[in-house]
N, C-alpha and C positions, 0 to 999 in steps of 0.2 A: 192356549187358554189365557185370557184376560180380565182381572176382575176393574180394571177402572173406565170401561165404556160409559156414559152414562143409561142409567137406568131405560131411561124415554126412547134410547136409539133402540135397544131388543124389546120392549113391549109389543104383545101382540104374534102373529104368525106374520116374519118378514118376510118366509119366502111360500105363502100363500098365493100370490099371482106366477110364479113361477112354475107352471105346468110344462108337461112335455113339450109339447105344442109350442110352449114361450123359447124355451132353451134353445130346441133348433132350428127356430127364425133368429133367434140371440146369435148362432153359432154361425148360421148363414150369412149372418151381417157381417163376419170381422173373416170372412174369404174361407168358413168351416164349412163345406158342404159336403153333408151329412148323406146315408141312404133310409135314414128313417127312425138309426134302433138305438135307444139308450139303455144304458145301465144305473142302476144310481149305488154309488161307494159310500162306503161307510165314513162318516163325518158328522159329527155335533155341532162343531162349530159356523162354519160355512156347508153349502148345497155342493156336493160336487158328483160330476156323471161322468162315465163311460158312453161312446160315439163312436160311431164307425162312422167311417168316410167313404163315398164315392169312389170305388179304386181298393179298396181292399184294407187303408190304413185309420188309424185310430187314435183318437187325440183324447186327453183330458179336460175337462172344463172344470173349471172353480168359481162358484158365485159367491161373492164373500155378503158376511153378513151386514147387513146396514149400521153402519155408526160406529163399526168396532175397529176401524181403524180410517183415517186418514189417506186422500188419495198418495198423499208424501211419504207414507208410512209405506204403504201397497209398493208403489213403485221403489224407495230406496232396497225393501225387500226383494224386488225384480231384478233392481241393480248388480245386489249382491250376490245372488243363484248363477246370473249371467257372467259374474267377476270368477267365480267359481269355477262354471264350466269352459267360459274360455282360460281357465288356465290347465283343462284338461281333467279338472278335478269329478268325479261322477256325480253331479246332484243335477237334478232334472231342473231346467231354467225353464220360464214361459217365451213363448214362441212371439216372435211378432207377426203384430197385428194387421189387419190392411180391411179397408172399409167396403162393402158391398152393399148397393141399396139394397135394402129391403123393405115391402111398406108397414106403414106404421110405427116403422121402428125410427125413430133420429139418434144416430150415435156420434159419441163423442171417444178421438183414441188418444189417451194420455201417454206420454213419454217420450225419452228418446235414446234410443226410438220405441215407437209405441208399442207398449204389452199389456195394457189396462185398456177393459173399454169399460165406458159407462153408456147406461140408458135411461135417466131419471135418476132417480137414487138405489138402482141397481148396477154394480160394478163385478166384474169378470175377467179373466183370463183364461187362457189355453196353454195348454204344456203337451208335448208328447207322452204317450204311455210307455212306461215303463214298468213290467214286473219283474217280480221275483221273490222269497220266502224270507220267515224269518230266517234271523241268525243265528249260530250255535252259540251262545253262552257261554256255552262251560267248555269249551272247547279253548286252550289256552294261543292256537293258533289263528284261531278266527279273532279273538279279542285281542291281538298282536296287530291285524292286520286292520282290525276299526282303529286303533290306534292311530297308526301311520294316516290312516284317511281323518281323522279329527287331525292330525298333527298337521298336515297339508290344509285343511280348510281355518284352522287356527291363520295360519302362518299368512295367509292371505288376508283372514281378519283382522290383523292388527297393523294394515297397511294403511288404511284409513277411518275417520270415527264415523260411525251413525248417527245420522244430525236429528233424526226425526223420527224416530225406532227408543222406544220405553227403554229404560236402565233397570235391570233383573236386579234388584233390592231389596233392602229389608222395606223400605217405603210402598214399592208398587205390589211385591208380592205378601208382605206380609202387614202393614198397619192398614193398607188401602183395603184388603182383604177383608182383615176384621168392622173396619167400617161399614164394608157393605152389606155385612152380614147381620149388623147391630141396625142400621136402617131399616134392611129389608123387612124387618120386625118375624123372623124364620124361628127363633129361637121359641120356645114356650117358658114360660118363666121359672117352674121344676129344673129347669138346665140352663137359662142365662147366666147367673151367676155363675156355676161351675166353669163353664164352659169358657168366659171371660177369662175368668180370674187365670185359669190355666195357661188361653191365648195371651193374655197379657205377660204371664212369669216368660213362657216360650220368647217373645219378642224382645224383651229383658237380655237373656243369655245372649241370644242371637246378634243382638247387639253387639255387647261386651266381645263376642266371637271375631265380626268384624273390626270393630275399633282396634283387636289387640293386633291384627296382620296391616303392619306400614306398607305402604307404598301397593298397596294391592294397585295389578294391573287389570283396568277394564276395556275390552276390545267387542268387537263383533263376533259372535256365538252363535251357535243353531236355537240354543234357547229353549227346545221342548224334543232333546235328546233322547228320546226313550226307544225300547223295540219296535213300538211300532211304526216307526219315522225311517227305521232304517231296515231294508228290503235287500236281499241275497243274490247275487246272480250269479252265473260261469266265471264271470270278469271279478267276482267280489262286490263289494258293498258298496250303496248309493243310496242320498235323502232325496223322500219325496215330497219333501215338505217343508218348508220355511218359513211357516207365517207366523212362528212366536221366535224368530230372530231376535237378536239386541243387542246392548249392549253389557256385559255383563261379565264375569271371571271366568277361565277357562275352564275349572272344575265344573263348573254350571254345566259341561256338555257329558260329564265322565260320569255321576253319581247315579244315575239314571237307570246304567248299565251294571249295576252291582247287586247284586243280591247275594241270601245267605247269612252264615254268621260272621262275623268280625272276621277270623282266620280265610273265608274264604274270600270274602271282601277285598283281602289285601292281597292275595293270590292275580284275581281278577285286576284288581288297581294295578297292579308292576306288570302285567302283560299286556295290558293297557298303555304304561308310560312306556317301554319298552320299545312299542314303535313308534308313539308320539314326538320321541325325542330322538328319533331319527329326521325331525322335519321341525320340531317349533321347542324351544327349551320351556322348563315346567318348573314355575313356582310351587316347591314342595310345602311352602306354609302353607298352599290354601288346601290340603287334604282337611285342615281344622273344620274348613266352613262345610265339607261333606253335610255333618250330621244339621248344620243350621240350616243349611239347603232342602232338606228333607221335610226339617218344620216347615219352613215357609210354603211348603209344596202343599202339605196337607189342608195350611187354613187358606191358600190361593184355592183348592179345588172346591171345595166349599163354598166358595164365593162367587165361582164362575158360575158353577149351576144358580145358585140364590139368584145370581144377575140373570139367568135363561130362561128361569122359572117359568113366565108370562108366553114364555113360547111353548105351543102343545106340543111341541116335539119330547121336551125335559122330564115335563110330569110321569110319560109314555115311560121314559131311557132311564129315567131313576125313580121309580115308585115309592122308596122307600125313605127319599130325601126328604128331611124335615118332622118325621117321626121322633119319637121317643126314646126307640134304639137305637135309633142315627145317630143323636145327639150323645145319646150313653158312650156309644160306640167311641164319637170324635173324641171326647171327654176322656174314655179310655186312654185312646192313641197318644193323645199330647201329655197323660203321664208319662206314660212309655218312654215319649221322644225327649219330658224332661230328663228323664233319669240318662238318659241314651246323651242326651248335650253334659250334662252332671261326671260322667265317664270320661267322655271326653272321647 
């Protein structure tokens, strides 16, 4: 989720021409040939479907959404999945691509080698399918062994920098946010002020939080670490997902996966570092920016719907965005999270 696309790129229903129909001549075109049947998977931000293939197997497609990212962006994120898996690491790369006429269709295949296609201002990839469940949580052996797999995928991110991929900040995620929220004019005037004045103290701390940890190190991160990004198999854990990659502190992959009170938190966190640093050593200052991470999460989501809003999909997925209670509710939260950064 990203709140600094511009406005003008998600106006409207962008993936309105995208019918059945479109996908798997899209899919035919880049050597997917399909026996007819799709699926479509759950996803807010990008269109993504399930396909069988000719032959019994089955691929995923992702049609990303217009303007929200850069083709440099798309593929450094290809890059890196591909950097991952060929080191053996489980996270599902996009396949390459190879062109097949199709009519009506003129495609263009970015990369190299190529895993991006575009067709106008509609851009795509393919990935093999991959299932499997969630994770046990609370399970001190299963958060042992995500561990080790962030510690391995860490340990490769910090091999080289992301030239073109956003920096997970207080900037992008949390002032950028409240901009767009203060634009989008979402707020009713009964809760701007509260609601400001709150975002603004939050931003304040957060600050202060980062400034006081020297030398913080910033590498490549999965960026939008939570359960649902990571899926269970026989072999253990695998991401299927990379599209809010960056650049950003390694805590940024751990917070995600905590829940509970304080005591349990910390439970969770050391079986977590546990195996982590059987693969990547861990700056223990940055357990500080936990709780700042969490602000900045709250007024980023916020801002992502505000920015989706014009698409009919949002209004559908979040009915209650932009109300009264909403806003009570956020206004709530960011005391909470004051007193919670106050704690320490």
């Amino acid at each position: 989720m990203t709140p600094d696309a511009p406005a003008a790129a998600t106006a409207g229903a962008p993936f309105s021409e995208l019918t059945p129909h479109r996908s798997l001549d899209l899919l035919d075109a880049v050597g997917q040939r399909t026996d007819g049947r799709l699926l479509q998977l759950n996803s807010y931000e990008n269109r993504v479907v399930l396909a069988m293939l000719e032959g019994g197997d089955a691929v995923v497609a992702k049609f990303y959404r217009p303007g929200r990212w850069s083709d440099e962006q798309i593929l450094e994120e290809h890059g890196f999945a591909r950097e991952l898996a060929e080191a053996e690491i489980p996270v599902v790369a996009p396949l390459v691509l190879e062109s097949t006429p199709v009519a009506g269709i003129e495609l263009d295949l970015l990369g190299h080698p190529p895993t991006l296609a575009r067709v106008g201002a509609m851009r795509y990839s393919v990935s093999p399918r991959r299932a499997g469940r969630a994770p046990e949580l609370d399970d001190p052996e299963t958060l042992t062994w995500i561990g080790r797999f962030l510690g391995r995928i860490h340990a490769i991110g910090r091999r080289a920098p992301f030239r073109h991929r956003r920096r997970l900040d207080i900037d992008s995620l949390g002032h950028g946010a409240v901009s767009t929220l203060v634009q989008a004019d979402l707020l009713g005037p009964e809760h701007r002020e509260r609601w400001l004045r709150a975002a603004t103290e939050v931003l304040k701390i957060v600050a202060r939080r980062f400034e006081a940890v020297d030398g913080l190190r910033w590498q490549r991160v999965h960026g939008d670490c939570h359960p649902g990004n990571l899926l269970w198999s026989a072999t253990g854990p695998h991401f299927v997902d990379l599209d809010d990659c960056g650049t950003g502190v390694a805590v940024h992959d751990f917070w995600m996966l905590l829940s509970g009170d304080p005591a349990a938190e910390r439970i969770q966190l050391a079986c977590l570092l546990e195996g982590y640093e059987d693969f990547c050593d861990f700056d223990r200052r940055e357990l500080q920016l936990v709780e700042p991470l969490r602000a900045l999460r709250m007024l980023h989501h916020s801002a992502w719907i505000a920015q989706r809003w014009s698409d009919p999909a949002f209004p559908v997925a979040f009915p209650w965005f932009g109300s009264g209670a909403y806003w009570e509710q956020q206004v709530s939260q960011l005391h909470e999270q004051l007193q919670r950064l106050a704690d320490g």
